[in-house]
Backbone as numpy.savetxt, mean C-alpha at the origin, in Angstrom:
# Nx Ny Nz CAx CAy CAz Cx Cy Cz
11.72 28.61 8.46 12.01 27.27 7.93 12.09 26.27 9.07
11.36 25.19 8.75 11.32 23.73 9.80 12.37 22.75 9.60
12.77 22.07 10.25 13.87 20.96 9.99 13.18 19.82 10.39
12.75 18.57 9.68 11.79 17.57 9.93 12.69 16.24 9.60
12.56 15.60 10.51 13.40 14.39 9.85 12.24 13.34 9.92
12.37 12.42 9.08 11.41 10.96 8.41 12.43 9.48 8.69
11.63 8.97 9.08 12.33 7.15 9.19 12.24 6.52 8.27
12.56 6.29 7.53 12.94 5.23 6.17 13.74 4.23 6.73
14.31 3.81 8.05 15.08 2.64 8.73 14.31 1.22 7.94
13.06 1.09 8.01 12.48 -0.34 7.33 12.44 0.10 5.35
12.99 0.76 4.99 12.42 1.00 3.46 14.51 -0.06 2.50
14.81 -0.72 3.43 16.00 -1.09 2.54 15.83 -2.40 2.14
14.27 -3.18 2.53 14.32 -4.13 1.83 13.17 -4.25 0.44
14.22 -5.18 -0.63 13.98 -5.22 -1.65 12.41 -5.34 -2.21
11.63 -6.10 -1.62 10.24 -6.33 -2.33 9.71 -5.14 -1.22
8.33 -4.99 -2.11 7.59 -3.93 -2.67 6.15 -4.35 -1.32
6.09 -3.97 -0.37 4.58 -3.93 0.14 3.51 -2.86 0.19
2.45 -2.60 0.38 1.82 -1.42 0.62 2.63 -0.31 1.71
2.62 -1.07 3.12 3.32 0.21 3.56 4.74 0.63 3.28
6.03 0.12 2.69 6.85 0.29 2.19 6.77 1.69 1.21
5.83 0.92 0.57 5.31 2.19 -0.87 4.86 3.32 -0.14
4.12 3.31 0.86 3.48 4.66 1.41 4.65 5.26 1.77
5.85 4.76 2.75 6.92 5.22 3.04 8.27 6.22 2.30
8.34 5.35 0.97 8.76 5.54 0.07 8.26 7.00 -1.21
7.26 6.62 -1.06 5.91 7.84 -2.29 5.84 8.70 -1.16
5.34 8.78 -0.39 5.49 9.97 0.92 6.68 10.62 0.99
7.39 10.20 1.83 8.84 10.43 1.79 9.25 11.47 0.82
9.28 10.90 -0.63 9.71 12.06 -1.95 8.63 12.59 -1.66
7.54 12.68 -1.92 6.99 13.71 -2.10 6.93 14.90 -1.58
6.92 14.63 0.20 7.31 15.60 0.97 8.69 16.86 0.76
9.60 16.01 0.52 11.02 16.53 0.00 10.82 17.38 -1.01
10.31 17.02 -2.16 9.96 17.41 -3.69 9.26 18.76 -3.27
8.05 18.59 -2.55 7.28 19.80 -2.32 6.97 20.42 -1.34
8.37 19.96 -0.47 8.14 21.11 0.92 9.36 22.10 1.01
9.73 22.60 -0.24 10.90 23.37 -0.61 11.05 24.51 0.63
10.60 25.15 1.04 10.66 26.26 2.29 11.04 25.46 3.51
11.29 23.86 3.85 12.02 23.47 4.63 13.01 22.04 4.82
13.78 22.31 5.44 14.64 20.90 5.57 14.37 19.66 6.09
15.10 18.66 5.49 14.27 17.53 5.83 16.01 16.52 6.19
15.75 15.45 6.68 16.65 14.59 6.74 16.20 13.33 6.94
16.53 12.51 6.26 16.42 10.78 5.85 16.73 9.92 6.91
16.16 9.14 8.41 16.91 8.67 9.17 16.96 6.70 8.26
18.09 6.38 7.65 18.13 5.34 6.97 19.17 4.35 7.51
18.75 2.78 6.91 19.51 1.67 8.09 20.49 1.56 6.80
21.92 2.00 7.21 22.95 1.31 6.68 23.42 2.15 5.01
22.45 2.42 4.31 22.49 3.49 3.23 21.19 4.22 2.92
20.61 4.97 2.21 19.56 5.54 1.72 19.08 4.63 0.71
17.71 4.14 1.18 17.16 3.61 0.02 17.02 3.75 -1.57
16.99 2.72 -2.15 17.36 3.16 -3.59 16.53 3.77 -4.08
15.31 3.98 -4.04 14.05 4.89 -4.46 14.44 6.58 -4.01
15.24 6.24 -3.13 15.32 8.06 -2.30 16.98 8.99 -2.94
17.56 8.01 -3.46 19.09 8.17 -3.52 19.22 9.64 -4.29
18.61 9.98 -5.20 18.37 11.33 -5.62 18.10 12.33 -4.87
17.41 12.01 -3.91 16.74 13.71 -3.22 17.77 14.52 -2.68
17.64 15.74 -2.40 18.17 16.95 -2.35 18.04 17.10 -0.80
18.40 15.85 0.17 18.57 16.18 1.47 19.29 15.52 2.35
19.40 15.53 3.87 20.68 15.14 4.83 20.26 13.74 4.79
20.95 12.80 5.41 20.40 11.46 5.78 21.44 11.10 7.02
20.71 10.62 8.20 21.68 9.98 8.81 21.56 8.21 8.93
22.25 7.59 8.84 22.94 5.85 8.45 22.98 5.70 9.65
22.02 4.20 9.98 22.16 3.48 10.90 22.85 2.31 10.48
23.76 1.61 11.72 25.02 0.69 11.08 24.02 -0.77 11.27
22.71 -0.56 11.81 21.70 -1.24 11.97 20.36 -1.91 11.02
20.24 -2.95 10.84 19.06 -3.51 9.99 18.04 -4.12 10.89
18.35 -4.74 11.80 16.72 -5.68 12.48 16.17 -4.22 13.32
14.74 -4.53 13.16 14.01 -3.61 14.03 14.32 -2.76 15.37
14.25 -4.41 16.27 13.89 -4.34 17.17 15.55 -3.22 17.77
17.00 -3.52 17.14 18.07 -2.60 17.65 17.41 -1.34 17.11
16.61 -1.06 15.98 16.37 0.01 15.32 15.68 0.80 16.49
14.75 -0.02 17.08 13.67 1.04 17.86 14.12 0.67 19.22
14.65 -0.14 19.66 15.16 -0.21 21.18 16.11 0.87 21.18
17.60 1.22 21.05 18.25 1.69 21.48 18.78 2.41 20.24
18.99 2.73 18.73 19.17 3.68 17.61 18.68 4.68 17.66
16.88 4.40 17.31 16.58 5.82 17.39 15.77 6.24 18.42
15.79 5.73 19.40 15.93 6.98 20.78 17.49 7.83 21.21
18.27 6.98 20.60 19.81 7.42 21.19 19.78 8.67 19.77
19.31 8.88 18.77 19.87 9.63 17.56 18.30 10.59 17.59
17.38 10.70 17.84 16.24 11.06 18.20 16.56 12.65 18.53
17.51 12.54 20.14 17.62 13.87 20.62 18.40 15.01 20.30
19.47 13.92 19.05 20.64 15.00 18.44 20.38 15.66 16.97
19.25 15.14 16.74 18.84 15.70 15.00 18.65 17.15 14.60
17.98 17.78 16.06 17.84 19.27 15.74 16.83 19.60 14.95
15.56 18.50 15.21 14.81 18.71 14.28 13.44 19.17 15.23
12.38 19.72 14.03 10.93 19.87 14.74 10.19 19.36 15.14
10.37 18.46 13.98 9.18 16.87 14.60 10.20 16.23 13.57
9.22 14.88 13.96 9.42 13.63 13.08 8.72 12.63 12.80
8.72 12.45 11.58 7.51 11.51 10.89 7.58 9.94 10.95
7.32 8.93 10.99 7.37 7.85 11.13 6.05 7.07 10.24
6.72 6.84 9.24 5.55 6.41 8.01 5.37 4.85 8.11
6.28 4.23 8.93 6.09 2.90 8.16 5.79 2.20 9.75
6.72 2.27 10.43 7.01 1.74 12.12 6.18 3.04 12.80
6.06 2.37 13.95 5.46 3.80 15.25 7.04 3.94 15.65
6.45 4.98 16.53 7.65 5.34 17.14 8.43 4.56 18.16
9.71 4.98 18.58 10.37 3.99 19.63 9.49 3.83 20.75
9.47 2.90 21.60 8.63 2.89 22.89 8.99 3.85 23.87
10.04 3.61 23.99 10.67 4.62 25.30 11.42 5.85 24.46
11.02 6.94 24.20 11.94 7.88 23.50 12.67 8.84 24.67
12.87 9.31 24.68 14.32 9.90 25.57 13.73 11.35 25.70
14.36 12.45 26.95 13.92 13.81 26.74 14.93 13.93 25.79
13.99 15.35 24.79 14.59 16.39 24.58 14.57 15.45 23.05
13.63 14.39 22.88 13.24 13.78 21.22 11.76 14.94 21.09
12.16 14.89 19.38 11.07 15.67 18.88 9.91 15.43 19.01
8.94 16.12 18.72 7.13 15.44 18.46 7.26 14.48 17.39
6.33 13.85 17.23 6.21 12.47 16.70 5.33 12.84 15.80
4.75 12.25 14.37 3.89 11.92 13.91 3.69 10.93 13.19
2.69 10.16 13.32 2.91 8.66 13.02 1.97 8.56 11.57
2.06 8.16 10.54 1.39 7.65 9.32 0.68 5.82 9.77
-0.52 6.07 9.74 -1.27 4.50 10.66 -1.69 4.33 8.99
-1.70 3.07 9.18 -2.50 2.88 7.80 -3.92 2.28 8.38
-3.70 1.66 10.12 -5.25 0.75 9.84 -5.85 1.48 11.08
-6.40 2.45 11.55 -6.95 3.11 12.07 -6.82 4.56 12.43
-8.39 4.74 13.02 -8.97 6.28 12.58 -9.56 6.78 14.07
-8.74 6.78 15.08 -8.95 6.85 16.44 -8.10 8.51 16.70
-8.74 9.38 16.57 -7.93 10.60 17.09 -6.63 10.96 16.53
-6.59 10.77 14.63 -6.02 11.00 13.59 -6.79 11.60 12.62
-5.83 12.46 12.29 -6.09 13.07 10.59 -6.25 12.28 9.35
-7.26 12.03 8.81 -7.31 10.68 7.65 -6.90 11.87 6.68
-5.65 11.03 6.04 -5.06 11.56 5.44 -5.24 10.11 3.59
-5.98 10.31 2.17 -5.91 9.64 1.70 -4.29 9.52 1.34
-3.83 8.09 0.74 -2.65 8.10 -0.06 -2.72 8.39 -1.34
-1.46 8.36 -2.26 -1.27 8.42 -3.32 -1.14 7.25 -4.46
-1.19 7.51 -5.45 -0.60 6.50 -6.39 0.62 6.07 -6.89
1.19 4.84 -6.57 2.93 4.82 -6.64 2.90 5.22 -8.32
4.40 5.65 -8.32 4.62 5.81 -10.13 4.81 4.50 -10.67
4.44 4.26 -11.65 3.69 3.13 -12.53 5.10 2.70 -13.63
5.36 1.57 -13.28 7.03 0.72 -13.44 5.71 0.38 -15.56
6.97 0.65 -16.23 6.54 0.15 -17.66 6.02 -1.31 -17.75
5.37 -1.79 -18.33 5.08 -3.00 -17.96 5.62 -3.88 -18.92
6.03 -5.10 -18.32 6.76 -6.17 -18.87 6.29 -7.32 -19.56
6.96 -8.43 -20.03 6.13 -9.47 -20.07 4.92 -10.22 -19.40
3.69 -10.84 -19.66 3.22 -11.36 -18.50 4.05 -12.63 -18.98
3.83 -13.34 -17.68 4.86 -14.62 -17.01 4.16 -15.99 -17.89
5.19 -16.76 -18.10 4.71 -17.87 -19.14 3.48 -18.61 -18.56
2.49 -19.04 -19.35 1.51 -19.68 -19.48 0.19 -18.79 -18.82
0.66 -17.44 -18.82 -0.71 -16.49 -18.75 -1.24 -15.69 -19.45
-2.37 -16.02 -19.86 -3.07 -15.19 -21.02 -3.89 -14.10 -20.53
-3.84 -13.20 -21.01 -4.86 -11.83 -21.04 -6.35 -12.23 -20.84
-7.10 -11.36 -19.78 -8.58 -11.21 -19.68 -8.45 -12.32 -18.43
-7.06 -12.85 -17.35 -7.56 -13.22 -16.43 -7.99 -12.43 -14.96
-8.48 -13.34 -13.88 -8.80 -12.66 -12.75 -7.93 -12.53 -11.95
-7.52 -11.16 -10.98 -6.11 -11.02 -11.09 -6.41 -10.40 -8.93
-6.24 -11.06 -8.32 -5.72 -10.94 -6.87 -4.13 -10.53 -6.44
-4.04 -9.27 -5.85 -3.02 -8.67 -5.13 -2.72 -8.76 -4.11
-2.01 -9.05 -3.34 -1.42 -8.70 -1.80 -1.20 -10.29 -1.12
-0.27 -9.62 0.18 0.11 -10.37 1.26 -0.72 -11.86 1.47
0.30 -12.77 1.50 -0.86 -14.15 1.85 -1.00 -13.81 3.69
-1.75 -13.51 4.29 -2.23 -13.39 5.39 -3.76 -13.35 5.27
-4.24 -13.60 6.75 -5.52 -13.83 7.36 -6.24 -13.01 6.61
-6.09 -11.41 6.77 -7.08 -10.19 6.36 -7.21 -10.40 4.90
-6.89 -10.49 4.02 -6.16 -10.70 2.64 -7.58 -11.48 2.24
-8.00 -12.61 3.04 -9.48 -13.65 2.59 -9.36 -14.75 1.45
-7.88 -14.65 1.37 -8.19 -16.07 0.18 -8.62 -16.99 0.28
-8.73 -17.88 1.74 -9.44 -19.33 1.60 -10.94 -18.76 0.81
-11.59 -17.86 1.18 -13.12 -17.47 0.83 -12.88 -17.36 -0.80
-11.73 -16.37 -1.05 -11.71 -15.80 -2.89 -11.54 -17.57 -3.19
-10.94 -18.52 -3.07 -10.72 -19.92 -3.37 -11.96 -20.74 -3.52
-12.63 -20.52 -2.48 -13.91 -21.13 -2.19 -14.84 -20.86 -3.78
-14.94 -19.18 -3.85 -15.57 -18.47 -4.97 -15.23 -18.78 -6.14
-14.08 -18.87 -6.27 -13.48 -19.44 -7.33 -13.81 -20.47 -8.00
-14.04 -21.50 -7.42 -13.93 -22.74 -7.23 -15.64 -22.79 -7.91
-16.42 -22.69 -7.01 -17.79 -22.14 -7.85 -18.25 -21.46 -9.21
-17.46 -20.73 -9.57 -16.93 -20.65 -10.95 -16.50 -20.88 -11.89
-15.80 -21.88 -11.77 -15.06 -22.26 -12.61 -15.61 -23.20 -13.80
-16.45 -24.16 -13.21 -17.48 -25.01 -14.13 -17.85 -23.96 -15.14
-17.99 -22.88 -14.95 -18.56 -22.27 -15.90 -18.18 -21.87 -16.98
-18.44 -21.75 -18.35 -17.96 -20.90 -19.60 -17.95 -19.98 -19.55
-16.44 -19.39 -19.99 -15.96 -18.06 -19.53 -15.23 -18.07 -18.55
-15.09 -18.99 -17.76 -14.19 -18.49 -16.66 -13.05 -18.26 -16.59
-11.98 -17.19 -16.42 -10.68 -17.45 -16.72 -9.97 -17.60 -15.69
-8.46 -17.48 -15.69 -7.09 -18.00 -14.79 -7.71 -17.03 -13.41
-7.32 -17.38 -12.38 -7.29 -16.89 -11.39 -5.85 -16.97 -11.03
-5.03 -15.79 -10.88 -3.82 -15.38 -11.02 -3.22 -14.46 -9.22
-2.56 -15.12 -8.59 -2.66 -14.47 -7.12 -1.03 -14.34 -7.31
-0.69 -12.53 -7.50 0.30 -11.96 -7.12 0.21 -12.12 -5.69
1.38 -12.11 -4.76 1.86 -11.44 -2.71 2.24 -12.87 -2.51
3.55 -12.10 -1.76 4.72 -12.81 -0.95 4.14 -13.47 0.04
4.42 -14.19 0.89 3.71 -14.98 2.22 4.09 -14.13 3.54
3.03 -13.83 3.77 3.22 -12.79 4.91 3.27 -13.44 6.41
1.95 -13.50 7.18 1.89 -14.57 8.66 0.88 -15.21 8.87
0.72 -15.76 9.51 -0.73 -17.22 9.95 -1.25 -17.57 8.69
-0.35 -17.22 7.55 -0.74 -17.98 6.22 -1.35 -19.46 6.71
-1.03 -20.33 7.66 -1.49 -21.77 8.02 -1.24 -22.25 6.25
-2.21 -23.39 5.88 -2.14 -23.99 4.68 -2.63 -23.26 3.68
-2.83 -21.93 3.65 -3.57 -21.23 2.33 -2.56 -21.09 0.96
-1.17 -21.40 1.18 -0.25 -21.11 -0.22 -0.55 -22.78 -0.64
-0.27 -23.94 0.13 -0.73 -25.13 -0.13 -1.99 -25.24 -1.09
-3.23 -24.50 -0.52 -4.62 -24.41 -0.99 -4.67 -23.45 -2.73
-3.72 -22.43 -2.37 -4.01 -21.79 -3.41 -2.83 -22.75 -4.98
-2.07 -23.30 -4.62 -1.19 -23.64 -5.49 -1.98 -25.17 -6.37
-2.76 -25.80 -5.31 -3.32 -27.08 -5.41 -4.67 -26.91 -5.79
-5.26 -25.51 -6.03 -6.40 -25.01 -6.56 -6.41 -25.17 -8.16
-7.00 -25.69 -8.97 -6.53 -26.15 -10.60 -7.89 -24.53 -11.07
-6.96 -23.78 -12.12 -7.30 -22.86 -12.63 -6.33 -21.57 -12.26
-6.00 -22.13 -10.93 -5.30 -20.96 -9.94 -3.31 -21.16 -10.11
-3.08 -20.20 -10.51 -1.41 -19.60 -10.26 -1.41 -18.78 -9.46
-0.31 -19.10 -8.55 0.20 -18.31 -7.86 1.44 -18.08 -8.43
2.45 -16.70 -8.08 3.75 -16.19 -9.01 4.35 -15.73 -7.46
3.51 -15.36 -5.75 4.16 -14.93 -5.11 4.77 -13.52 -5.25
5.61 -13.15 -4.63 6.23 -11.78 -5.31 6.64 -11.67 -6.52
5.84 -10.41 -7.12 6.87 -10.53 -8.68 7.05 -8.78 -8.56
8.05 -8.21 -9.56 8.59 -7.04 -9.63 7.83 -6.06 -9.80
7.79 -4.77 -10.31 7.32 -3.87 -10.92 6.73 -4.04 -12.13
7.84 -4.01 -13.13 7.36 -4.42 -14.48 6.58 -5.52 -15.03
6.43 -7.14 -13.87 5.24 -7.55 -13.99 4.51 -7.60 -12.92
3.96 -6.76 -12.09 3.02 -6.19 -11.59 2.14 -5.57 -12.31
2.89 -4.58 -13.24 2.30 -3.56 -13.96 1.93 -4.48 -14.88
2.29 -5.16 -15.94 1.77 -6.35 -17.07 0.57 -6.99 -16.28
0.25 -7.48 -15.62 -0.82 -7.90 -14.85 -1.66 -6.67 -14.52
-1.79 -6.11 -13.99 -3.03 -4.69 -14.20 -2.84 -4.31 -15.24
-2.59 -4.61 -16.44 -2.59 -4.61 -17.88 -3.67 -5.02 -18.40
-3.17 -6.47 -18.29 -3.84 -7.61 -18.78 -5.19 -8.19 -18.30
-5.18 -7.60 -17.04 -6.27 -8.61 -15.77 -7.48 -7.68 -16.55
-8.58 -8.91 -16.22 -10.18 -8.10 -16.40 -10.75 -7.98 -15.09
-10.63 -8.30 -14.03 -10.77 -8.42 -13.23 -9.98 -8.09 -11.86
-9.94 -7.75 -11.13 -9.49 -7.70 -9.51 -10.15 -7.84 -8.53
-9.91 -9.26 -7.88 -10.56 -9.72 -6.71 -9.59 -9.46 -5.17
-10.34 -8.66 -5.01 -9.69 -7.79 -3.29 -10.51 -7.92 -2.66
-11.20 -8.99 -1.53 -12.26 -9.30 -0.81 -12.03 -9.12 0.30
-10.98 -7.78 0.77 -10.43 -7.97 2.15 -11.08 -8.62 3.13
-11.14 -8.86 4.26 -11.66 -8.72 5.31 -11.93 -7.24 6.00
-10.13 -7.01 5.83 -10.23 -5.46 6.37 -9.06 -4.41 5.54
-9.12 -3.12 5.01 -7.89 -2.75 4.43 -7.86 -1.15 5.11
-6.77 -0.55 5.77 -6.68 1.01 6.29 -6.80 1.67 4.75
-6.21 0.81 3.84 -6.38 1.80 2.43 -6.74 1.21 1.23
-5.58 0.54 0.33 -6.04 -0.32 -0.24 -5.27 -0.02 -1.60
-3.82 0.17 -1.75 -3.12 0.43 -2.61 -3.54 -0.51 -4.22
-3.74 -1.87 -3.75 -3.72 -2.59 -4.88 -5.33 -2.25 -6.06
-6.21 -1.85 -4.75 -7.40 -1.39 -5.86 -6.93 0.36 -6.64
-6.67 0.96 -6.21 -6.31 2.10 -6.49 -4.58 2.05 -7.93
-4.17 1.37 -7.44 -3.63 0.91 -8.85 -4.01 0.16 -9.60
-5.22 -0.88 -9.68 -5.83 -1.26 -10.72 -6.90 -0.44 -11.41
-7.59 1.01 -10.15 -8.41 1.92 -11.07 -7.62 2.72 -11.87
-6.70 3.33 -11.66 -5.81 3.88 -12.40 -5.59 2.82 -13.94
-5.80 1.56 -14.01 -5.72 1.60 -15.42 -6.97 0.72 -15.75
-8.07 0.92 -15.41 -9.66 0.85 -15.71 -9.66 -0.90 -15.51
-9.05 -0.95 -14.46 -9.30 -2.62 -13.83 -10.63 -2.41 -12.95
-12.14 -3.20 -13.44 -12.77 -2.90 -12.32 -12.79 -3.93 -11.17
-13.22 -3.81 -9.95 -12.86 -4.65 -9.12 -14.00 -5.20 -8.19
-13.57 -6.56 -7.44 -14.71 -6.99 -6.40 -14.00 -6.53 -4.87
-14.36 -6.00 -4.16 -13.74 -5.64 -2.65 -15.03 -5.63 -1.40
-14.28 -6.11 -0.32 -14.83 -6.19 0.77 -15.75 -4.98 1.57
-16.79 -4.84 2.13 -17.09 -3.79 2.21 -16.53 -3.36 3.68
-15.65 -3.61 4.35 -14.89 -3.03 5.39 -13.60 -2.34 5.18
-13.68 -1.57 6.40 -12.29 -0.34 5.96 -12.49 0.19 5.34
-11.51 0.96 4.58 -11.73 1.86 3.22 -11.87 1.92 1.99
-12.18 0.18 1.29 -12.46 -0.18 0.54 -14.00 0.33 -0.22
-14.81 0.06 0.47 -15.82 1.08 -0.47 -15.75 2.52 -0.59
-15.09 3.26 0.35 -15.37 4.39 -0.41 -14.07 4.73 -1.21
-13.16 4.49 -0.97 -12.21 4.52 -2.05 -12.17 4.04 -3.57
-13.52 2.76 -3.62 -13.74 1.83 -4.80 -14.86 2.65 -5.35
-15.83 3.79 -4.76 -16.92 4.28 -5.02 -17.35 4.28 -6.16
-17.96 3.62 -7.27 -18.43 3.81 -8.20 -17.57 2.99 -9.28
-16.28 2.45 -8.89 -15.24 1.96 -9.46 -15.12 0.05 -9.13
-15.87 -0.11 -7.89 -15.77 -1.66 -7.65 -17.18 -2.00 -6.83
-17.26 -3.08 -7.06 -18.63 -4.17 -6.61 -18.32 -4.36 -4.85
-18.94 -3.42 -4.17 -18.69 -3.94 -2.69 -19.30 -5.37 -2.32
-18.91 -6.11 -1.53 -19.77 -7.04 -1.13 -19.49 -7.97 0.20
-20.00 -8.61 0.55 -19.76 -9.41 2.25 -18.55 -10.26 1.90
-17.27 -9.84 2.24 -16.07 -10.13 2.06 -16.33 -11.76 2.84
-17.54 -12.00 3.64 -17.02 -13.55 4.65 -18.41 -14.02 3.98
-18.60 -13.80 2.63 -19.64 -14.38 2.02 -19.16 -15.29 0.72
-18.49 -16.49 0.57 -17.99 -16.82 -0.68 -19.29 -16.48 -1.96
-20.33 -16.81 -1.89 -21.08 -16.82 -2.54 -21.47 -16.00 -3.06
-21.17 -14.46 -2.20 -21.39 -12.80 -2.78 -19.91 -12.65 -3.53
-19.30 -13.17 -2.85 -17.82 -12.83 -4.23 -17.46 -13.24 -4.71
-18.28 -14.66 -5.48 -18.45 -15.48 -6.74 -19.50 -14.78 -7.46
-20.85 -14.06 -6.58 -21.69 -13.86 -7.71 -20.97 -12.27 -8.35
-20.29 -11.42 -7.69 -19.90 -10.06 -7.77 -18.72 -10.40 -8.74
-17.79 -11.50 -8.94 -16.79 -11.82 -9.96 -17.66 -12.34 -11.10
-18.73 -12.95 -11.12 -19.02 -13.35 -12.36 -19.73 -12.41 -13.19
-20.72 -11.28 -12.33 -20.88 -10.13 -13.02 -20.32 -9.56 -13.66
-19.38 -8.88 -13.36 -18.51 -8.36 -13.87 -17.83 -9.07 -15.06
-17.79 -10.65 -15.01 -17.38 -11.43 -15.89 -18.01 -11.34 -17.49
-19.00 -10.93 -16.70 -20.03 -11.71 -18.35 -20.98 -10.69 -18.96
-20.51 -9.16 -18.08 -20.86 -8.07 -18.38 -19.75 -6.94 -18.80
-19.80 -6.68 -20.26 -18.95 -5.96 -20.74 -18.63 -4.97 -20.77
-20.46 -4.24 -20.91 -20.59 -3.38 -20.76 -20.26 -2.48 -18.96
-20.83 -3.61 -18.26 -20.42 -3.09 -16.66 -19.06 -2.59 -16.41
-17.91 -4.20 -17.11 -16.53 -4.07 -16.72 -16.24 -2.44 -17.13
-16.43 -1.87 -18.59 -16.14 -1.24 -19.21 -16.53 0.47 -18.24
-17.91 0.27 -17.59 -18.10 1.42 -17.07 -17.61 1.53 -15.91
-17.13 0.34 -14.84 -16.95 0.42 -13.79 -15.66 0.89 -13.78
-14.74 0.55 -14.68 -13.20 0.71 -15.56 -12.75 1.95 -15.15
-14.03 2.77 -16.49 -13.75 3.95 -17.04 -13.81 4.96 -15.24
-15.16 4.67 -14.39 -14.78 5.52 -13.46 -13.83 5.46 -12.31
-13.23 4.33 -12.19 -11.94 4.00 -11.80 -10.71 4.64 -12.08
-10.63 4.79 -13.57 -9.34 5.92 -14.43 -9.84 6.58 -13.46
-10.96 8.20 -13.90 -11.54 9.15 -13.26 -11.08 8.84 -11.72
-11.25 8.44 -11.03 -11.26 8.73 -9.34 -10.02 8.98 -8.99
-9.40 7.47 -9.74 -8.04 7.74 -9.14 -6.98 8.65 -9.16
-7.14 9.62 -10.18 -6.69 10.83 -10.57 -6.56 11.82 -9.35
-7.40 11.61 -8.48 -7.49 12.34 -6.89 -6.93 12.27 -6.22
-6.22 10.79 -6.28 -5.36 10.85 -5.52 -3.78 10.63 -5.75
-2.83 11.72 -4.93 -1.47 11.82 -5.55 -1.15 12.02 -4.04
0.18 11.66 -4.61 1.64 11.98 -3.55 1.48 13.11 -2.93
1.25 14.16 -3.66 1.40 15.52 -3.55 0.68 16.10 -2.90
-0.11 15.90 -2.77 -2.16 15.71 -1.88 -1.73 15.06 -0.24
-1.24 14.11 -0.60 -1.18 13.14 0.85 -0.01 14.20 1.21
1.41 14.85 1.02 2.68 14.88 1.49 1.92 16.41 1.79
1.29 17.43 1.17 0.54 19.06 1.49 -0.06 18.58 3.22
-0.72 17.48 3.33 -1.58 17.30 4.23 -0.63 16.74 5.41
0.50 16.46 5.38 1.12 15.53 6.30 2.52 16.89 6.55
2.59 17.53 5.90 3.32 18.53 6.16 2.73 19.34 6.90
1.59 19.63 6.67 0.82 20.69 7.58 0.23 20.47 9.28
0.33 18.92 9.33 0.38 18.06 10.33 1.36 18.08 11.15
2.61 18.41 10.70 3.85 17.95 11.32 4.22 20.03 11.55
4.18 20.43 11.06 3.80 21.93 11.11 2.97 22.15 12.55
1.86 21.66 12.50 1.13 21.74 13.68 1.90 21.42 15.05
2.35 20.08 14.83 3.01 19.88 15.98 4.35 20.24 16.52
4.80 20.63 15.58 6.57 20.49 15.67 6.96 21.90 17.12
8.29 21.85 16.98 8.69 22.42 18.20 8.70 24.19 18.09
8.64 24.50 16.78 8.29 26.17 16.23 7.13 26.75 16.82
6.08 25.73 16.56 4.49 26.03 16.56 4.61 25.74 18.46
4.90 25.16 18.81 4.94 25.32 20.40 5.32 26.39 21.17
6.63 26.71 20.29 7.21 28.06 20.85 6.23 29.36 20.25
6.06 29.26 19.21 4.92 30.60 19.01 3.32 30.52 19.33
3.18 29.19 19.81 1.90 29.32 20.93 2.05 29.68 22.16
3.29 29.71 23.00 3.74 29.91 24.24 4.33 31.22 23.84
């Protein structure tokens, strides 16, 4: 039996991001299905509320900002855990770690440089709620972070080209304001057709991949791409960028196209618009794919990783 401890130190704040979720869905899963060994929770201040159930140790940092987290917490708590390794899903590791800290293994979401590509899973799916006043069903429905990579001035641009047209519906932009937003929440709010809601919960998250006919994800760049992978899961088909892992994760399920092309992801949204039959097939193999990927898949593969490295497997190679 291994003793592995995991950083959950960044998982105590309230809204919901991609890597949060990886942190979080990882995390249990590992616990859930690595029964032959011990695990322990390193958490800032209490155990996150998603984790509060599991069946393992946790040690409480009296700490919340980062930078005490990884300067001087967990290198100082690093060398006393008694553990094999340790996982770090959300943050890298401390800079300076101390002798006699475990092996490391880091969960990257945006690169593939002398790592195990490991796919993610699908978060569990919150019941879905009302959609939010003055939005009707069958609109076009954008996920994530207002930042640079994200491409909304371009999805705006596309939009915008569209709209004259019959048929066109709401363009609806769920994500919180992330960095170098510059004027794009300005642009998107002052865009007529276009709502923005900013962060909204679970239950309308889920009402929106309900309702949406559409999902426009034109990254620039994505390591994964949580928000298409929960809209294939309920036969949302989608437009996405063809960088990162967006096409092959969308394979057969979304319209790749030149994410710094407004004009390819106006013509790739209106397809899909005014084709029923397309939405309907691109949908259906979206359900299908996403079925591949689970918690349980990613946490087998990241266990066996941390297995590799940990301080057991050193001693029975030596």
């Amino acid at each position: 039996m291994s003793r592995f401890a995991i950083d959950v130190t960044a998982a105590w704040r309230p809204q919901r991001v991609g890597m949060l979720t990886v942190a979080t869905e990882l995390s249990r899963a590992l616990i859930e299905h690595g029964s032959a060994d011990e695990f322990v929770l390193l958490c800032s201040r209490e155990r996150p509320a998603q984790l509060r159930d599991l069946d393992c140790d946790a040690v409480l940092s009296p700490y919340r900002h980062e930078v005490v987290l990884k300067s001087t917490w967990l290198p100082t708590i690093e060398p006393r855990l008694e553990a094999d390794a340790i996982l770090y899903p959300y943050w890298p590791t401390p800079p300076r770690r101390r002798r006699g800290a475990p092996p490391a293994a880091i969960f990257v979401h945006d690169l593939e440089h002398k790592v195990q590509v490991i796919p993610e899973g699908l978060p569990h799916a919150a019941k879905p709620g009302p959609l939010p006043e003055g939005i009707e069903p069958g609109f076009i429905l954008a996920v994530g972070t207002v930042e640079p990579r994200k491409n909304y001035p371009r999805l705006l641009i596309a939009y915008r080209r569209l709209r004259g047209r019959p048929g066109v519906p709401q363009l609806v932009v769920a994500g919180r304001a992330g960095w170098a937003y510059g004027d794009t929440l300005r642009r998107i709010a002052a865009e007529p057709g276009v709502r923005y809601l900013g962060h909204v919960d679970e239950p309308t998250l889920a009402a929106l991949y309900e309702h949406a006919s559409v999902l426009a994800f034109p990254s620039l760049y994505e390591g994964f791409g949580l928000p298409l992978l929960e809209a294939m899961s309920r036969g949302v088909p989608a437009v996405v960028g063809t960088a990162g892992a967006l096409p092959e994760l969308g394979m057969g399920a979304a319209i790749s196209v030149d994410a710094e092309s407004s004009d390819a992801i106006a013509g790739a949204l209106e397809r899909l618009l005014v084709d029923e039959g397309l939405r309907k097939e691109v949908g259906q193999e979206g359900i299908r794919r996403a079925r591949d990927y689970t918690w349980a898949s990613a946490a087998e593969r990241v266990l066996a990783a941390m297995h590799r490295i940990s301080r057991k497997s050193e001693k029975s190679a030596a």
